[in-house]
C-alpha positions as CSV (number, residue, x, y, z in Angstrom):
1,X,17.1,-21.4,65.8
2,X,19.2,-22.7,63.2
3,X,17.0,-23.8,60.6
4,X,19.7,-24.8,58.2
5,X,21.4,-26.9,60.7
6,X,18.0,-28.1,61.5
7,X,17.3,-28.9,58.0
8,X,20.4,-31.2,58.2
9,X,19.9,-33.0,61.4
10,X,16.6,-34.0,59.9
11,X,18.2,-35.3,56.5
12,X,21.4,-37.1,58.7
13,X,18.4,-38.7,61.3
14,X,16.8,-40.0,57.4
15,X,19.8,-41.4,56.6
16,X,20.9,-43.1,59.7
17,X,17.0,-44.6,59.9
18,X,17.6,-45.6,55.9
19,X,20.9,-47.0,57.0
20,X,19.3,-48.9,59.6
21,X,16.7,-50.7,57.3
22,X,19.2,-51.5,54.7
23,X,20.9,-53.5,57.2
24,X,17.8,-55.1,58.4
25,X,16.8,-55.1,54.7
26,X,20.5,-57.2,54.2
27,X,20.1,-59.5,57.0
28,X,16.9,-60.4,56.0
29,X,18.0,-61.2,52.3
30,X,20.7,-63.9,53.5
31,X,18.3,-65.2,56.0
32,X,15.9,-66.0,53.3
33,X,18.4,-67.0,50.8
34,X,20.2,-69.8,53.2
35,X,20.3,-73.0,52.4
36,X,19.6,-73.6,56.0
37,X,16.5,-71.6,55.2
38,X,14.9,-74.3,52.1
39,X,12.1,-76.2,53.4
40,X,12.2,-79.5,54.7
41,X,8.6,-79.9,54.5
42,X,5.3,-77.8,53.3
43,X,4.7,-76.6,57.0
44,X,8.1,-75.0,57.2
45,X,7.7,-71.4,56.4
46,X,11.0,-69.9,57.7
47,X,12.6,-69.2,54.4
48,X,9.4,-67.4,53.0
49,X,9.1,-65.7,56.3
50,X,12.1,-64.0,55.6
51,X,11.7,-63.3,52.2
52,X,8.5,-61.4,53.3
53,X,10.4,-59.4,55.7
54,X,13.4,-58.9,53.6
55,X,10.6,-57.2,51.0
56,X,9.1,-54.9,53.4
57,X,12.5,-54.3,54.7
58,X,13.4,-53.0,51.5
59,X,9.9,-50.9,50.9
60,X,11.0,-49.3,54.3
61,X,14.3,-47.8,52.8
62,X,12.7,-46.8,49.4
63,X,10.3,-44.9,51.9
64,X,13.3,-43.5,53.8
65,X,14.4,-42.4,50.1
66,X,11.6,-40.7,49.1
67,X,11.6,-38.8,52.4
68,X,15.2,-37.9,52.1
69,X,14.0,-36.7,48.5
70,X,11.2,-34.5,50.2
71,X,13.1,-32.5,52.8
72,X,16.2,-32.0,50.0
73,X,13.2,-30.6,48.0
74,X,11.7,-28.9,50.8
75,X,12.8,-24.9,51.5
76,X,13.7,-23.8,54.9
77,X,11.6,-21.2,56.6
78,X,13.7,-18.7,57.9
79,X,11.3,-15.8,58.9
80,X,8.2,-17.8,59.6
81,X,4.8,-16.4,59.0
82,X,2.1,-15.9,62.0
83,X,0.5,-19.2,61.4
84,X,2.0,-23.0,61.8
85,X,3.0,-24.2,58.2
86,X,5.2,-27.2,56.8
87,X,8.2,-26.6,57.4
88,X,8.0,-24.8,61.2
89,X,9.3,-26.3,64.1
90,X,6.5,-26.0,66.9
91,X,7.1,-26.2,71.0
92,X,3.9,-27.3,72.6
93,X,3.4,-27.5,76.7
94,X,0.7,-29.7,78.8
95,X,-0.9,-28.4,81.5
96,X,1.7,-30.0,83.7
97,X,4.5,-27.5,81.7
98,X,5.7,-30.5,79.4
99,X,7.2,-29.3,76.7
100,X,7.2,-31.2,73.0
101,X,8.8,-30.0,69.7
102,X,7.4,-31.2,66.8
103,X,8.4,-30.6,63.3
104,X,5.6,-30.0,60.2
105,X,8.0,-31.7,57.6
106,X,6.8,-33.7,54.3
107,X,7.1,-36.9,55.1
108,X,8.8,-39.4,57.7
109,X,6.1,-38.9,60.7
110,X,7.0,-40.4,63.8
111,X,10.6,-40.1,63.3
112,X,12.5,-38.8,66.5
113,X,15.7,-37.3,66.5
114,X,17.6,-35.3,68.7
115,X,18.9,-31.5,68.0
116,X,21.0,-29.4,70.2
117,X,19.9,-31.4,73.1
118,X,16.1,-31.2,72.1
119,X,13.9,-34.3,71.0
120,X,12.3,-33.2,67.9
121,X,9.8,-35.2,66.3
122,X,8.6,-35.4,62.5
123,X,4.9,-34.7,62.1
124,X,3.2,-34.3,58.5
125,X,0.6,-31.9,57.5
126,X,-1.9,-35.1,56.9
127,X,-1.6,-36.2,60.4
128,X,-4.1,-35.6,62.9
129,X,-1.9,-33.3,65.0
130,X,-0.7,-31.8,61.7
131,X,-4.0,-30.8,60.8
132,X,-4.8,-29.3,64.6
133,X,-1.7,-27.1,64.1
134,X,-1.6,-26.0,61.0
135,X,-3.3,-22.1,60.8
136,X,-2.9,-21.9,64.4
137,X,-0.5,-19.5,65.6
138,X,1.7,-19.1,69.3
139,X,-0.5,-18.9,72.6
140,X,-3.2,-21.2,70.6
141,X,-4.3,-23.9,72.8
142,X,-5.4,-27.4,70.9
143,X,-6.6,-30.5,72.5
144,X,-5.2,-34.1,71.8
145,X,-5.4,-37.2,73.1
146,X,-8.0,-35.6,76.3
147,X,-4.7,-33.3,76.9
148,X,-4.6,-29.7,76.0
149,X,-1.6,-28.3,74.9
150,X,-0.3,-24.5,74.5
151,X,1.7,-23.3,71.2
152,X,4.3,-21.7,72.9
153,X,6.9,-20.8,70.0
154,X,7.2,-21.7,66.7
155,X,10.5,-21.3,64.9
């Protein structure tokens, strides 16, 4: 495994979902700054509608900031240890031999991305999974969500 070339898929999937929300973040801004958008009357709420999504819009790509700002910050594990740290990449299996990577990052949980043809998804050490997998180590088993679920590599 490539962890450098990891390390920037993760930082180019931050930036497209950044990308994403400044548009959104854009949009919303000209929506609530229309003049079709004024209010005829004090149960028209359109214009402040949008002006509420256009704000959390824009706290969404100071988030996306932040994280970018984490995983620059972050080192890459190269030679990981024996137990599942920030900064590992971790392939869990169901019974059923469904496999799952997830990545212990900083920041940006729930993000998916793919990587040399692999869905990997963000997970943070404050998470509930994050904290089941963190000190465990490959062939641990952990249960989630009534499911248990091998560690079978960690890179």
């Amino acid at each position: 495994m490539d962890k450098e070339r990891l390390h920037s898929a993760i930082i180019d999937a931050l930036n497209a979902a950044k990308n994403l929300a400044v548009n959104a973040a854009n949009q919303a801004r000209e929506t609530a700054t229309d003049k079709e958008s004024i209010a005829e009357n004090k149960y028209d709420t359109f214009g402040l509608e949008a002006s509420y999504l256009a704000h959390g819009q824009a706290k969404r790509v100071a988030e996306y900031e932040q994280a970018i700002s984490c995983y620059n910050e972050m080192g890459i594990l190269n030679n990981p240890g024996s137990t599942i740290e920030s900064g590992m990449l971790v392939l869990l299996e169901d019974e059923s031999g469904s496999e799952q990577y997830l990545f212990l990052g900083p920041a940006a949980g729930g993000l998916k991305f793919r990587f040399d043809n692999i869905e990997i998804t963000l997970i943070t050490p404050a998470s509930p999974l994050g904290q089941k997998l963190t000190g465990h180590c490959v062939a641990d088993e952990i249960e989630r969500q009534n499911k248990v679920y091998e560690i079978m590599a960690v890179y």
